[in-house]
Backbone bond lengths (Angstrom), bond angles and torsions (degrees), N, CA, C in turn:
res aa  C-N    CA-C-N  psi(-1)  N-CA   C-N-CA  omega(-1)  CA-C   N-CA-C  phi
1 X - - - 1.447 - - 1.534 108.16 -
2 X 1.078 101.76 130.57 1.757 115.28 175.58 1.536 107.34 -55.94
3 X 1.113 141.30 132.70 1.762 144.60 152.52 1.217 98.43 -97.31
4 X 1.689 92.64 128.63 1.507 120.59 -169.11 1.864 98.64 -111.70
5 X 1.332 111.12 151.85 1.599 137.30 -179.39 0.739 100.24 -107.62
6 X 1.719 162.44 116.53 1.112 123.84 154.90 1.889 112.70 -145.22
7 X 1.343 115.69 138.76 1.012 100.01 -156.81 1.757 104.74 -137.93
8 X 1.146 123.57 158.58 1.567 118.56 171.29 1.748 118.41 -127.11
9 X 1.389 111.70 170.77 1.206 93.27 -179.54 1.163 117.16 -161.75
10 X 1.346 136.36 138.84 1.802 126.59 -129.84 1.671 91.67 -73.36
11 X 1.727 100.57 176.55 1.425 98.60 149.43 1.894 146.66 -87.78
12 X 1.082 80.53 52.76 1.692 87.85 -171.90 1.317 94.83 -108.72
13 X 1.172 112.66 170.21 1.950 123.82 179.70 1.567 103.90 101.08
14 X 1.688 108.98 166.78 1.195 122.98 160.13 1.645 124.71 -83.59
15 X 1.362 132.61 118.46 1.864 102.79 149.91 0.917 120.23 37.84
16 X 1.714 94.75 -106.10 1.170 116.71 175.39 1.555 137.91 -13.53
17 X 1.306 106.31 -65.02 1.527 128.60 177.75 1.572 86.85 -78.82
18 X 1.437 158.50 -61.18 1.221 132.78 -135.39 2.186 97.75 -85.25
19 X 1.511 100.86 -9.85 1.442 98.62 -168.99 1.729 100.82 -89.51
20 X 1.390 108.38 -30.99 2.035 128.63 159.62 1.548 97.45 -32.59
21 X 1.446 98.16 -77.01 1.385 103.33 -160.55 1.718 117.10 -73.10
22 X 1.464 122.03 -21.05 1.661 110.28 167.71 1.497 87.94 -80.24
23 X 1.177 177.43 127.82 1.231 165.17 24.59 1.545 111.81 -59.46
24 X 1.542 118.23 -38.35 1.125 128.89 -168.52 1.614 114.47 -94.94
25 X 1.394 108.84 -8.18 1.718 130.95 168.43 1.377 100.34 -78.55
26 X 1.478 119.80 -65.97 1.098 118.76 178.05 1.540 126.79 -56.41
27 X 1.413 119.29 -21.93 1.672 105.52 -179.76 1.234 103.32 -84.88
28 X 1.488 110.04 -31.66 1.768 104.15 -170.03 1.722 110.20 -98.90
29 X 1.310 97.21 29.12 1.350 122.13 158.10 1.516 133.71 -70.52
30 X 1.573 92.94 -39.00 2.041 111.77 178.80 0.923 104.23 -51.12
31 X 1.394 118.68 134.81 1.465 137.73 155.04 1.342 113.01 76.90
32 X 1.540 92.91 34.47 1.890 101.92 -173.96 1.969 96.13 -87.04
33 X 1.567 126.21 156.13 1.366 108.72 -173.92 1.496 81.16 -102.30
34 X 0.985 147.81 8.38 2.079 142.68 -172.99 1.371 97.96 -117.15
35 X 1.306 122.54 159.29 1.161 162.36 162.56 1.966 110.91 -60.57
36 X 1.591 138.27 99.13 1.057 111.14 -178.16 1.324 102.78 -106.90
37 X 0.971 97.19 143.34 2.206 117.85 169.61 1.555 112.55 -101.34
38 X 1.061 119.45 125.56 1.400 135.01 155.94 1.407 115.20 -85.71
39 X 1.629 115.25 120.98 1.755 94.41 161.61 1.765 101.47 -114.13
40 X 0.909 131.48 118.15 1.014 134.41 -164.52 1.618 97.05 -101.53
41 X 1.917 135.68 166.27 1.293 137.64 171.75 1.183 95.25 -53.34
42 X 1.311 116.71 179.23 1.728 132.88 167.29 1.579 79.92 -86.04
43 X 1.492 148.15 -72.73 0.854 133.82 -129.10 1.813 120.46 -74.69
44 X 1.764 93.76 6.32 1.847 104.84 -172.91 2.260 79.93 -102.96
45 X 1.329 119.38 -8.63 1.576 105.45 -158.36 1.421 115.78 -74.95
């Protein structure tokens, strides 16, 4: 069975900061043994 990450996150913030923070999911991501999902607003997509 796959292990899932998965996380959401309101619509408040800038861009900016929501493009910071998937960069910062992804590095401290390595050597994870699960699968992580972001659902981010439509309005950061």
């Amino acid at each position: 069975m796959t292990k899932l990450i998965v996380g959401n996150w309101k619509m408040n913030g800038r861009t900016e900061a929501a493009a910071s923070l998937a960069h910062a999911l992804v590095a401290g991501a390595d050597g994870l043994e699960a699968k992580l999902v972001v659902c981010p607003p439509a309005t950061q997509l």
